[in-house]
C-alpha positions in Angstrom: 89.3 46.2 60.2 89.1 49.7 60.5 85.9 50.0 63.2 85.2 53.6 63.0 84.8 54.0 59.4 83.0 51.0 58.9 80.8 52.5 61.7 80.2 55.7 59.9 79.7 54.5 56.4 77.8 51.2 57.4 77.4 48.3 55.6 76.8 49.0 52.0 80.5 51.1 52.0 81.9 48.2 53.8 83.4 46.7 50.8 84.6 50.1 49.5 86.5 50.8 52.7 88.4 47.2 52.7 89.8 47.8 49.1 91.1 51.4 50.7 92.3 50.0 53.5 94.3 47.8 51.3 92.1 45.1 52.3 92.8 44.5 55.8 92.8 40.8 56.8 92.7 41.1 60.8 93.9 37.9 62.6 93.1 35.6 60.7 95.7 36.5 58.1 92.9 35.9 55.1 91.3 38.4 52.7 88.5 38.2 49.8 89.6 37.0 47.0 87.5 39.4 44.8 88.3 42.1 47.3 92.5 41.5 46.0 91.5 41.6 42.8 90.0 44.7 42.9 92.9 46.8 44.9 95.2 48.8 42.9 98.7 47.8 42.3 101.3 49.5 44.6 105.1 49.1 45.2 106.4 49.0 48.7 109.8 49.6 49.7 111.1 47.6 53.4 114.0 48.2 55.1 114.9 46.2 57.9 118.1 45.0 60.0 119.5 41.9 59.6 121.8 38.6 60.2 121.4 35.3 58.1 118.8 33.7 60.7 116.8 37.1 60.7 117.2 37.6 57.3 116.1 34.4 56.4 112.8 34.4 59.0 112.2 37.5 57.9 112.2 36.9 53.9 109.6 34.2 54.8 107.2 35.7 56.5 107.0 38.8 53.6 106.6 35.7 51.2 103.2 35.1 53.3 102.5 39.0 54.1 102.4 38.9 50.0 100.0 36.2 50.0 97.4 38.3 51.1 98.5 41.0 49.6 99.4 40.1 46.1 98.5 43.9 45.3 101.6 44.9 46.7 105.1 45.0 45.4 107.4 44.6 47.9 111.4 45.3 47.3 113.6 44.9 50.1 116.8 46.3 51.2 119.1 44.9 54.6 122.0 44.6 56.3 124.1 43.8 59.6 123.1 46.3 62.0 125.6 49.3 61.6 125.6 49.0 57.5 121.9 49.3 58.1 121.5 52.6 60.1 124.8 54.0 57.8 123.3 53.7 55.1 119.7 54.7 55.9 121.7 58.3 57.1 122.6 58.7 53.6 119.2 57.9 52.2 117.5 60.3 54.6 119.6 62.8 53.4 118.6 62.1 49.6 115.1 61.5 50.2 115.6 57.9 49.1 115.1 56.1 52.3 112.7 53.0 52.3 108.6 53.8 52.4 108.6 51.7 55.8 111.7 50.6 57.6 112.4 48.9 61.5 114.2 51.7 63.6 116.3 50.6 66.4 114.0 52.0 69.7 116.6 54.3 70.7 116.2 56.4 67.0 112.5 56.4 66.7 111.9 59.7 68.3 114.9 61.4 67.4 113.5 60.1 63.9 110.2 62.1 65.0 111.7 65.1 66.0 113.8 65.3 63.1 110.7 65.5 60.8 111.7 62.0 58.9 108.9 59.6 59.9 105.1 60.1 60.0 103.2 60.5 62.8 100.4 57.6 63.0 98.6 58.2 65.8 95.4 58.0 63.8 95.9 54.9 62.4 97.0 53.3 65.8 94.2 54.4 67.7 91.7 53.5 64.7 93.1 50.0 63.5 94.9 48.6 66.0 93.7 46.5 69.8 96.4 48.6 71.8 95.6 46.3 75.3 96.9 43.1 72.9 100.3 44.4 71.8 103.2 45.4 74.0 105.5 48.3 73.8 103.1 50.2 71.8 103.6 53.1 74.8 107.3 53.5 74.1 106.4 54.6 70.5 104.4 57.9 72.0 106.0 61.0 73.1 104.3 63.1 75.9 102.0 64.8 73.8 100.2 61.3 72.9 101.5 61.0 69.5 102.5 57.5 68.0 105.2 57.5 65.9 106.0 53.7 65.6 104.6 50.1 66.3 106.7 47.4 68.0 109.2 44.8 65.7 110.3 43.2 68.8 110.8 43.9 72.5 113.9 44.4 74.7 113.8 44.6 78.1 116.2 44.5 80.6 116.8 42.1 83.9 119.1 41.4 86.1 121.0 38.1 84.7 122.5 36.2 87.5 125.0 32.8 87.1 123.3 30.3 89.2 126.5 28.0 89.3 128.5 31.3 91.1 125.7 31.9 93.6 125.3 27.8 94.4 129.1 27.7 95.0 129.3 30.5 97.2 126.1 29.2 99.3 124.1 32.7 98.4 120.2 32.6 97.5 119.4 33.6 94.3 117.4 36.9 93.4 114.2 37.4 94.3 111.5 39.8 93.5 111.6 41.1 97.0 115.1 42.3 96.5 116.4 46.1 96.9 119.4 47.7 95.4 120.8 47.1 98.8 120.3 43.3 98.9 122.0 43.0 95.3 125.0 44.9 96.8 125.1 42.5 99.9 125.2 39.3 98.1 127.8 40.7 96.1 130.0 41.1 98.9 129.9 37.0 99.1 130.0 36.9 95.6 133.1 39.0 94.7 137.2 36.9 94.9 140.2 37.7 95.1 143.2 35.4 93.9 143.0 33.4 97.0 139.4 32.8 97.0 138.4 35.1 99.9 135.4 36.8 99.2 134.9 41.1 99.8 133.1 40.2 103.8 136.9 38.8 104.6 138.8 41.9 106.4 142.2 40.5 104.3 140.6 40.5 100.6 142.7 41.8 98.2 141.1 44.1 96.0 143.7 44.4 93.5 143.6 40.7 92.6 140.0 40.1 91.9 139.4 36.8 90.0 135.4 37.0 90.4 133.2 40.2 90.8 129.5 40.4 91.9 128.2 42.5 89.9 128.7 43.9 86.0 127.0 47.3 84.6 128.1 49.0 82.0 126.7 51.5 78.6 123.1 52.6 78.7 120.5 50.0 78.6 122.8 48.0 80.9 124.0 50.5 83.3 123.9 53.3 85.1 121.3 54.8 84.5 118.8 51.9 85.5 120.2 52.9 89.1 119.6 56.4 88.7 116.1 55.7 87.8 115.7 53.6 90.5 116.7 55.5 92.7 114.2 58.3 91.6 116.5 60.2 89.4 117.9 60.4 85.9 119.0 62.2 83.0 116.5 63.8 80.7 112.5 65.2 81.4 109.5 63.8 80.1 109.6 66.3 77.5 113.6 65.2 76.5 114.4 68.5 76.3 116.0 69.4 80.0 118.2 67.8 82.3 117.2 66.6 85.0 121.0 65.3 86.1 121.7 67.4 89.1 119.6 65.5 91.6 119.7 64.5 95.0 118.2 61.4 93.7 121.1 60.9 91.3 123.7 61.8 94.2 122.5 58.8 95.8 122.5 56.8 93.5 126.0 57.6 92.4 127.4 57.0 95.7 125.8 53.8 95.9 127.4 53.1 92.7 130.9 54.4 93.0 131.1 52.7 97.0 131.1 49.3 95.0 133.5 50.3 92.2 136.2 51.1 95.2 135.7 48.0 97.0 135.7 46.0 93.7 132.5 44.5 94.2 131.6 46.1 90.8 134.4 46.2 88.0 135.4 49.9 87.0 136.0 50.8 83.0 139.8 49.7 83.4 138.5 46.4 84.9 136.3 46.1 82.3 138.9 46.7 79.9 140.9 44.4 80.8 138.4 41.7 79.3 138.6 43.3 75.9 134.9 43.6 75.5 132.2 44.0 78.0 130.3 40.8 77.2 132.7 38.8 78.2 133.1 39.4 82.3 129.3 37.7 82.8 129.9 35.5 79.6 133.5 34.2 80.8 131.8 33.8 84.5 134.1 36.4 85.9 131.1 38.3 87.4 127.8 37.1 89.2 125.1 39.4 87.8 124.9 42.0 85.1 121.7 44.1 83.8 121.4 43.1 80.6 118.3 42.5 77.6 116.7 40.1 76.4 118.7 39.6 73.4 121.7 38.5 75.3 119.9 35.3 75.9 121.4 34.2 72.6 125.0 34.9 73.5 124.6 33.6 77.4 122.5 30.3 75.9 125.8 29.7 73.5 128.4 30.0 76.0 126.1 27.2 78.0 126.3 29.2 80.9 123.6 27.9 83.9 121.9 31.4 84.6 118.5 32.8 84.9 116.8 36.2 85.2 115.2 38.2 87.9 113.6 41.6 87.8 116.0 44.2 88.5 115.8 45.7 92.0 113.8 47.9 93.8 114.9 51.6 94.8 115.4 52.8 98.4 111.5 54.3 98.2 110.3 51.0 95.8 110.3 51.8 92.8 111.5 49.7 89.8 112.9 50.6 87.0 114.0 48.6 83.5 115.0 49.6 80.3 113.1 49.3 77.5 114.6 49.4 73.9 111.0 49.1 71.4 113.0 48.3 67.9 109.8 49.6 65.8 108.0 49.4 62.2 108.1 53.1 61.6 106.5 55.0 58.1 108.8 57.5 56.0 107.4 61.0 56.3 108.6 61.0 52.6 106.0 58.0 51.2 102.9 59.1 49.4 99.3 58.4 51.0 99.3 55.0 48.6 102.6 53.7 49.8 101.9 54.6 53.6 98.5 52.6 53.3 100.2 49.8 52.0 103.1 50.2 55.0 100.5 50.1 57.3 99.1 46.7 56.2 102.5 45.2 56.4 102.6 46.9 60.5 99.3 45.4 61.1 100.0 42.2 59.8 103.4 42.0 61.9 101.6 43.3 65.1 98.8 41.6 64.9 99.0 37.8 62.6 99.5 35.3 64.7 101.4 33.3 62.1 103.6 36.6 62.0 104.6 36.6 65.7 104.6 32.8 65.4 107.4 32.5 63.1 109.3 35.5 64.7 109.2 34.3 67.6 111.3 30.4 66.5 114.3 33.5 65.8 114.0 34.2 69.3 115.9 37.8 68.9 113.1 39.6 71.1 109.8 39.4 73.0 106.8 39.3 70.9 104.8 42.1 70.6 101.5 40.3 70.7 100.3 39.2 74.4 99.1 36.1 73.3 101.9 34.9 71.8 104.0 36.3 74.1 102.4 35.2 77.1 102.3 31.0 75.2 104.5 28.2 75.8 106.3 29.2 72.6 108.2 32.1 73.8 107.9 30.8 77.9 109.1 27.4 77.0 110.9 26.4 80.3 113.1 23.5 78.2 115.2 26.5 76.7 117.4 28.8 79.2 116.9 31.2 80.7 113.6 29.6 83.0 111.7 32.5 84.2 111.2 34.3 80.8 108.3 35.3 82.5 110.3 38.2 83.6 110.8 39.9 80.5 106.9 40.2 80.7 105.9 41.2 83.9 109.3 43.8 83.8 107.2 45.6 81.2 104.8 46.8 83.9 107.7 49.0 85.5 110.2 49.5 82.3 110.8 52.6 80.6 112.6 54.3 77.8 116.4 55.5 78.1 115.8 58.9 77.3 116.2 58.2 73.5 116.0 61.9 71.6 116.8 63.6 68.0 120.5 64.4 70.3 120.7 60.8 71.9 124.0 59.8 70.9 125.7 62.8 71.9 123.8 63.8 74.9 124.7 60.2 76.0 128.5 60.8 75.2 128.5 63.5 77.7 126.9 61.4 80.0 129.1 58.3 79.4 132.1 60.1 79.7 131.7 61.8 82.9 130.6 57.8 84.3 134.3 57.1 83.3 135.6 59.8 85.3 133.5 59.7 88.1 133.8 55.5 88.2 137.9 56.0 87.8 137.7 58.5 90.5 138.9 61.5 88.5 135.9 63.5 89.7 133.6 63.5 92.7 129.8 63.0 93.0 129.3 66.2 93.0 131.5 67.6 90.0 129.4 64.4 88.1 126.4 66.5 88.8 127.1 69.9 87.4 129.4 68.6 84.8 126.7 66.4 83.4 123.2 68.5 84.0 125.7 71.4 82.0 127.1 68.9 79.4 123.9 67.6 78.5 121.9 70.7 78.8 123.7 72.5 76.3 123.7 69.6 73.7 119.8 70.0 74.0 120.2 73.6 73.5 122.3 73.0 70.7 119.0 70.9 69.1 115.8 72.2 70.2 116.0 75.7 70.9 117.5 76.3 67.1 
C-alpha cells in the first residue's frame, strides 16, 4: 500500500489509488475482489534465469502472483544462465527486451549506466519497508538512486572442510580470526606427497597433495583481500582506480607469500584440476571463499564442511562480497506495464508465500528478514550448520565493483593476478599496470 498517497488523497481516493496501484495486496498476498474487477487489463512481459528446479518453482509462484492479479497477462521467456544474458544483449539492442527481467547483481548498474533500466527510487522509498528486505543497498549507486530490488542474495564466506581441519588436529574458524590466523592454520593444513605438512623444514612444495587455502575469480578471490586489507580496485563513484595502493601492496604480498610456499594453489595449480570447483569439492584444499550458492554443489559432493565469516584485515575490518541478483524494470516499458512490473517486485519482495516457496529451491538467501532469519532457510538438519553467517556477513559485505565496463575492467584486473600469482611480474609492476589498465577502460566508458 502506497502510504504517502493514500496520506495525501485520504480516504474517499483510497479505492481510486488501489486500482492505480494495480491493486496492491501488501503481505497478506489478498486483494478486493471488486477492486480486480475493476483494474484495466495489461500484458506483462518476465524474463528470468533459469534451471528445471528454478524454472519450475518459479512458474509456480507467477501462477499465484496471477491469482491476485488476474488483470495481468503475464508471458514469460527463460533460459540456462548464459543463453539468458546472450540473448537479452540482442533484445536490448532491438528494443525488445522483457518489461521486467532478474539481472545478475554484477549487470544491474552497468544496466543503469547504460540507460536500459528505470530508475525506481520513487517507488522503493514510497512502497516498500526497506529495514525488512535485504540487499536493497546494493541496488543504489552513490547518488541514492535505486535501480533494482533483490531476487535472491549471495554472499560470500569462508567455506572450510571440517574432516581436513579434524585430521590435522587444527581448530576450526572463528569469528575472531584475522587474515593472519587463516594463513597459519594453513601452514598445518597444506601436504605434500609424504604427508608432511608446510611447518615441516623438509616439505616438498612441488608435490602438494592437500592445500590450505583456495581463491580464485572475483567474488571468490582476490579482491575480498584487497578490501580487507583497506584497498581495492574501483571508487565509490566506479569511475577511478583506486589500484595503486599501499593497502593493495599489502595485501598482494600477503597473497603472493602463500602462492610461493604452496599454501595457496597458483593458476597452474589450479589448472591442473580442470576447473576451479573442484580443488575444495575434491577435498584437495581446506578452505575457499566462496557464495552461498555453492552450498548446492558442496551439499552434493557430501562433503562435511561449514562456513565462517571471512577474516578480518590487519586494522579489522571485514569485507564479503555481495552479488544482489535483482528484479529490475526496462527503461523501454510504458507507465502501464512498469506499474504492473512493480506489483510482481513487491509481491516477490515482500509475500511471504513468495519467499516461502523460493526459499524450498534453496539457490540464495531470501530477501525478506523474516523469512530469512526462520528455521526454514536456518534449518541446522541441512549442511552447511551456521547459515547464520550468510546473515550476519551482510552487515560488513559489499559490492565487487560491478560497472557499465565490469567485464573488461575485470579482465585487466584478472590478467595481471595471473602474472603477478605466476611470478611474471612484481607487486609493484601489479600496481601501475593495473590502476593504468583499468583506468583507461573507464576512460574508454565514462568520459565519452
Amino acid at each position: 500500500m502506497k502510504k504517502k498517497l493514500i496520506t495525501t488523497i485520504g480516504v474517499v481516493g483510497m479505492s481510486t489509488a488501489l486500482i492505480l496501484s494495480g491493486c496492491s495486496t501488501g503481505k497478506s498476498g489478498k486483494a478486493d475482489e471488486t477492486q480486480v474487477k475493476k483494474a484495466e487489463p495489461v500484458d506483462l512481459f518476465i524474463g528470468y534465469d533459469s534451471d528445471p528446479p528454478t524454472k519450475k518453482k518459479m512458474e509456480e509462484i507467477l501462477a499465484k502472483f496471477k491469482t491476485i492479479h488476474p488483470e495481468i497477462n503475464i508471458k514469460t521467456e527463460t533460459a540456462p544462465y548464459d543463453q539468458f544474458y546472450e540473448k537479452l544483449t540482442t533484445q536490448i539492442a532491438a528494443n525488445s527486451a522483457p518489461d521486467v527481467f532478474q539481472s545478475d547483481g554484477t549487470k544491474v548498474f552497468g544496466f543503469a549506466q547504460r540507460g536500459v533500466i528505470r530508475d525506481i527510487t520513487d517507488m522503493v522509498n514510497s512502497d516498500l519497508k526497506k529495514d525488512e528486505i535485504y540487499g536493497l543497498d546494493f541496488d543504489k549507486t552513490s547518488d541514492g538512486k535505486y535501480w533494482g530490488v533483490p531476487q535472491g542474495i549471495q554472499v560470500g564466506a569462508l567455506f572450510y572442510n571440517k574432516d581436513l581441519f579434524d585430521k590435522a588436529g587444527v581448530k576450526y574458524p572463528t569469528n575472531d580470526w584475522t587474515w593472519d590466523d587463516l594463513k597459519a592454520a594453513a601452514e598445518k593444513l597444506t601436504l605434500d606427497a609424504s604427508g608432511k605438512t608446510a611447518t615441516d623444514p623438509s616439505f616438498d612444495k612441488t608435490k602438494v597433495k592437500q592445500y590450505g587455502f583456495t581463491f580464485f575469480s572475483s567474488s571468490r578471490g582476490a579482491f575480498n583481500i584487497l578490501k580487507a586489507f583497506g584497498g581495492g580496485i574501483l571508487d565509490p563513484s566506479m569511475t577511478k582506480s583506486i589500484a595503486n595502493s599501499p593497502e593493495n601492496k599489502k595485501a598482494l604480498e600477503w597473497m603472493v607469500d602463500g602462492m610461493n610456499r604452496k599454501l595457496f594453489p597458483n593458476p597452474a595449480d589450479l589448472k591442473a584440476f580442470q576447473d576451479n570447483f573442484k580443488v575444495f569439492l575434491s577435498g584437495s584444499s581446506a578452505m575457499q571463499i566462496d557464495i552461498y550458492a555453492a552450498t548446492t554443489a558442496m551439499n552434493g559432493a557430501g562433503l562435511n564442511y561449514d562456513v565462517a565469516p571471512l577474516p578480518k584485515g590487519p586494522t579489522g575490518k571485514r569485507f564479503a562480497p555481495v552479488i544482489a541478483n535483482s528484479w529490475v524494470i526496462n527503461k523501454k516499458a510504458d507507465d502501464k506495464k512498469a506499474k504492473a512490473a512493480w506489483e510482481w517486485i513487491k509481491y516477490w519482495a515482500d509475500n511471504d508465500d513468495a519467499q516461502k516457496e523460493w526459499t524450498q529451491v534453496g539457490e540464495a538467501v531470501p530477501v525478506k528478514k523474516s523469512v530469512a532469519n526462520s528455521d526454514m532457510f536456518l534449518i541446522k538438519t541441512t549442511k552447511p550448520e551456521n547459515k547464520k553467517v550468510f546473515l550476519d556477513s551482510l552487515a560488513f559485505a559489499g559490492t565487487i565493483d560491478s560497472n557499465a565496463v565490469f567485464s573488461e575492467w575485470v579482465k585487466v584486473y584478472n590478467d595481471n593476478n595471473a602474472d603477478l600469482f605466476m611470478n611474471k611480474i612484481k607487486v609493484d609492476e601489479w600496481l601501475t599496470k593495473t590502476d593504468q589498465g583499468v583506468q583507461k577502460v573507464l576512460d574508454g566508458f565514462f568520459k565519452k
